[in-house]
N, C-alpha and C positions, 0 to 999 in steps of 0.2 A: 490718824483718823479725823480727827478734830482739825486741824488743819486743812486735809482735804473739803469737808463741808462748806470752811472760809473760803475758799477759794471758789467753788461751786459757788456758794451765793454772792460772789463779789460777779462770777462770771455773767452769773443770771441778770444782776443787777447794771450790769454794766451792758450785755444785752437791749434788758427794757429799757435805759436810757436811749443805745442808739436806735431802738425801733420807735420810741418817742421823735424823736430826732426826726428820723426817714419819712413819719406820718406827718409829720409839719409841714415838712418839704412837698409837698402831695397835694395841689388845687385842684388838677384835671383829669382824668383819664381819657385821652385823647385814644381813637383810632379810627383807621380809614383817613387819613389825612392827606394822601396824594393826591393835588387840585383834579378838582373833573366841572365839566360845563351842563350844565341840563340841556338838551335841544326836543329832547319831544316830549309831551305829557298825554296819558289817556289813565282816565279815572284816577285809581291811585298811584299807578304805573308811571316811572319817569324815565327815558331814554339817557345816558348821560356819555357823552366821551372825555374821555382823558388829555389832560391838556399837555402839549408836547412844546417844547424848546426848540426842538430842530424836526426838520418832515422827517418823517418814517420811512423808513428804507424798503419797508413791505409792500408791494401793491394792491396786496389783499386786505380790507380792511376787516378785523376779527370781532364779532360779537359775543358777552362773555352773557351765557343764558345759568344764572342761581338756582338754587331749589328755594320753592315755598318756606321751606323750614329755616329756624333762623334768616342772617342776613349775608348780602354779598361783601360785607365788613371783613370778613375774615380772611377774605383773599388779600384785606391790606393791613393785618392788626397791627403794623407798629414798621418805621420803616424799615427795620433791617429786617425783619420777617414778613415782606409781602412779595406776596407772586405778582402782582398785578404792578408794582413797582422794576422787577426784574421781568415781565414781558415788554414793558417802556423801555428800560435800557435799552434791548436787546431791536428797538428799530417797529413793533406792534402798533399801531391805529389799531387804538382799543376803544370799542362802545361796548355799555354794559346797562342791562335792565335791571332794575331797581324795581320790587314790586310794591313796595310800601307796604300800609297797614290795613286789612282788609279791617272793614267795620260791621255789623249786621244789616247793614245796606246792601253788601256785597258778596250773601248769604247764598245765595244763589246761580253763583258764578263757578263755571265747569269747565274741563279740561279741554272741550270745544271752544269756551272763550279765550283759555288761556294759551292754547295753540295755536288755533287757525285766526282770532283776532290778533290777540297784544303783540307774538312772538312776529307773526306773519307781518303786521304792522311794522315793526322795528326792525325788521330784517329789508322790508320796503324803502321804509326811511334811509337806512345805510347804504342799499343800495344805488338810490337817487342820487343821495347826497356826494357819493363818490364815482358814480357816472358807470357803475359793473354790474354785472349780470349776474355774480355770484359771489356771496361770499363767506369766511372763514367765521362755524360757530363753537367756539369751545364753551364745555358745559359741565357743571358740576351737581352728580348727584343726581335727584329726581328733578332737575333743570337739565340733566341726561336723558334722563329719561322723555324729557316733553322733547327735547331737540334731538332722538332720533325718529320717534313720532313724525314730527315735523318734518326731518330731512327725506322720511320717508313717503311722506305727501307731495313736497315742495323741493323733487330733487333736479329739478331746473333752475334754484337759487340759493344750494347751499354747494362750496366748491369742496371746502374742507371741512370735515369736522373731529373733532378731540371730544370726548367723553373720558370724565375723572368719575370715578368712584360710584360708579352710575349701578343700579339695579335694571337686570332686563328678563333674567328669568327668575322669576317668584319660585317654581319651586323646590327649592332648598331648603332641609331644614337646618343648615351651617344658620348659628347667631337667632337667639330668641325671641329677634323683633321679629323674622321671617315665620318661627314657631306659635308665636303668641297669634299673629296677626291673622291667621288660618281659624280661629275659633272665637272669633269676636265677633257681635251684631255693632257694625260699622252704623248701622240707619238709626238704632238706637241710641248710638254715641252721639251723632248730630243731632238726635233730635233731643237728647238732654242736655245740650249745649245752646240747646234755641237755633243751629246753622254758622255758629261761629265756635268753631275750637281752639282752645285760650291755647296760645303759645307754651305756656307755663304748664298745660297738662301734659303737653307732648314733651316736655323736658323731664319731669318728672319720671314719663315714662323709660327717656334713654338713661336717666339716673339708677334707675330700676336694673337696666340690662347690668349694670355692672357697678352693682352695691359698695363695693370695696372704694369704690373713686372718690364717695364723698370723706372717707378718711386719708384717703391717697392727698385729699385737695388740703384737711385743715393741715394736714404733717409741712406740705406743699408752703402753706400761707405762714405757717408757726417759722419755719427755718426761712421765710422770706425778709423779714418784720425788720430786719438790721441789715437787708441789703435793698436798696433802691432799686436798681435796673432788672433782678429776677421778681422784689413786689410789684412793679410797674406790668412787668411780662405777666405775670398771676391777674392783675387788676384789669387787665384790656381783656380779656380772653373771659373773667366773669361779666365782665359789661358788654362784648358779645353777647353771652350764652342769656343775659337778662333781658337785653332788644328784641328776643325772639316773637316774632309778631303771632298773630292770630290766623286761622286758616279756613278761608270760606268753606264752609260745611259741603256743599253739592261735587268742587275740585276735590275734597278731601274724603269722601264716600266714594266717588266715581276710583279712585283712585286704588283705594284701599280692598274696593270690590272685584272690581274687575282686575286689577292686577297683581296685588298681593295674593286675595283668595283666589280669580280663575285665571291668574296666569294667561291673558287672552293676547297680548302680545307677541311671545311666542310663540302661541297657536293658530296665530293668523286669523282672530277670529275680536280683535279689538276695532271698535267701531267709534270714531270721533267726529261729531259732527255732521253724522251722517255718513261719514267716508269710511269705508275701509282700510285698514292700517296693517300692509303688507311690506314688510323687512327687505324685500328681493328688490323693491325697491330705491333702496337708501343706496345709490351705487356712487357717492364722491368719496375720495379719500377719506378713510376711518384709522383716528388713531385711538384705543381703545385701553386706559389707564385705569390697572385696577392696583388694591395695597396689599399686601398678603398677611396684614394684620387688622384688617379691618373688621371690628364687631358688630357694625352699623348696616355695612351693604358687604357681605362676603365674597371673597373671588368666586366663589362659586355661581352667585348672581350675576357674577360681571363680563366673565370669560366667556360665554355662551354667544355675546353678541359677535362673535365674526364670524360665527358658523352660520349665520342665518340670513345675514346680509347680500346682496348682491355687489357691492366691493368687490374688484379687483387689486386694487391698491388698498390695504388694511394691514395694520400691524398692533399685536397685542403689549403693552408696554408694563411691566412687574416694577412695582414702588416695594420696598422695603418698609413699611411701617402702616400709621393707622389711618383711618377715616380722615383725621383733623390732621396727623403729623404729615400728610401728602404736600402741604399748603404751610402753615407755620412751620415744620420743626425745620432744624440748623441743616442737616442732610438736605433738604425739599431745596434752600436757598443754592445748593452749589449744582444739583441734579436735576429737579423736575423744568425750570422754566428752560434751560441752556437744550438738554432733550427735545421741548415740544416746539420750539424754537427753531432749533435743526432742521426739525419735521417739516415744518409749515413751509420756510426757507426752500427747502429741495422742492417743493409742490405751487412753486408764487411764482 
């Protein structure tokens, strides 16, 4: 017995050394680090494409439209787990919006702005710049959700489009952000917020959906501490989740009102801009990527869009795992890009 103990705390000890060690080694946590160019800017907004080695084998060139929430980092956290690094291989002219950091300047900025100007803007620009008529938008998430909005206004300039993990029909009560979100005064939330909703609440919140994760994480960080390359992997993915920016209060009401509580998108009865936002008309190629472990946007949300659409070419694509493993986990590197890839390929 006594000897056992020795041994335990020689292990222990020998542990804290090397996690000593591995934290030494440690100046940077680098991610998103596949070069890209700025070419457009409007307010916070920066157009960027991806810088390539050799031309692209695509004639389409693809625009990657993020959600408000968090950042579009995630698509490259580290290089052997970026999507955005394997659409490059794989031959993609890839532009991608960057929305930056909304300030209480920009308090007042609504999903009219962020559809029919910034998106409509940048889709312009790639357009121009590449001499086409239409082009390829893949989108993640409620950047799904604005880019089928959009394809559905604006379906003389989108050829293809890919939706990842996207919400379309609110009402589900699968995953408790769908459940919660139904009984909340949204007006009140921005208005105790002054018009700017701190990043930090809205994480707090997904924290919330799934209590268990923050001991999931320290067990996570505790068994990392003596190895480099999985504390590295833990460290990029917390410095994601802490860049999470702030969310103009009016996009983030509008948002939350009209779609989460009246579901108006489905019901053909969502109005942006003035314009009516009718689904019959979104008719370019849809390929439609939901996770079947997702706690954040359920398939149940997600599956509805091909029934509504006016597509003829549409196909619903089933991911194996969650919200975030779609895009980092080890599976996503061998499966999702080589997949949407395919897709694009047979349709260019």
């Amino acid at each position: 017995m006594e000897n056992k103990i020795v041994e335990e705390m020689n292990n222990m000890s020998s542990k804290l050394l090397k996690s000593y060690e591995t934290l030494n080694q440690i100046h940077e946590v680098d991610i998103a680090t596949s070069p890209k160019t700025a070419l457009y800017t409007e307010d916070k907004l920066t157009l960027y494409r991806y810088d390539r080695d050799t031309e692209p084998t695509y004639k389409t060139p693809v625009l990657i439209v993020y959600a408000l929430v968090n950042t579009y980092k995630m698509l490259d956290i580290q290089p052997d787990r970026s999507y955005i690094k394997n659409l490059l291989a794989a031959g993609l002219d890839i532009y991608l919006i960057d929305w930056g950091n909304p300030t209480k300047a920009d308090k007042y900025i609504s999903m009219d702005d962020y559809i029919n100007t910034y998106i409509n803007n940048c889709v312009d620009f790639v357009r121009k710049k590449n001499r086409v008529e239409k082009i390829n938008i893949l989108s993640i998430c409620q950047g799904g959700t604005f880019s089928v909005i959009y394809s559905s206004l604006y379906p003389s300039k989108v050829k293809n489009l890919v939706t990842h993990v996207t919400p379309i029909d609110f009402s589900t009560n699968d995953g408790l952000l769908f459940r919660w979100s139904k009984d909340m005064d949204f007006d009140k939330v921005v208005e105790g917020f002054d018009g700017l909703i701190p990043g930090d609440f809205l994480n707090q919140g997904f924290d919330m959906l799934k209590p268990m994760m923050k001991i999931q994480k320290q067990q996570t960080l505790t068994n990392s501490l003596d190895d480099k390359d999985k504390l590295m992997n833990f460290l990029r993915m917390e410095k994601w989740i802490s860049e999470s920016p702030d969310q103009a209060g009016e996009c983030f009401r509008e948002f939350m009102k009209e779609l989460y509580q009246g579901n108006k998108l489905i019901k053909g009865e969502l109005e942006v801009g003035g314009k009516k936002v009718n689904l019959k008309n979104l008719t370019c190629s849809l390929l439609n990527i939901y996770a079947t472990e997702d706690h954040l946007v359920p398939p149940a949300a997600t599956i509805p869009l091909n029934d509504y659409v006016g597509s003829k070419d549409k196909e619903l694509y089933s991911f194996k795992g969650g919200h975030i493993g779609v895009f980092v986990g080890s599976k996503s590197q061998k499966e999702l890009a080589p997949a949407v890839t395919s897709w694009l390929k047979k349709r260019d």
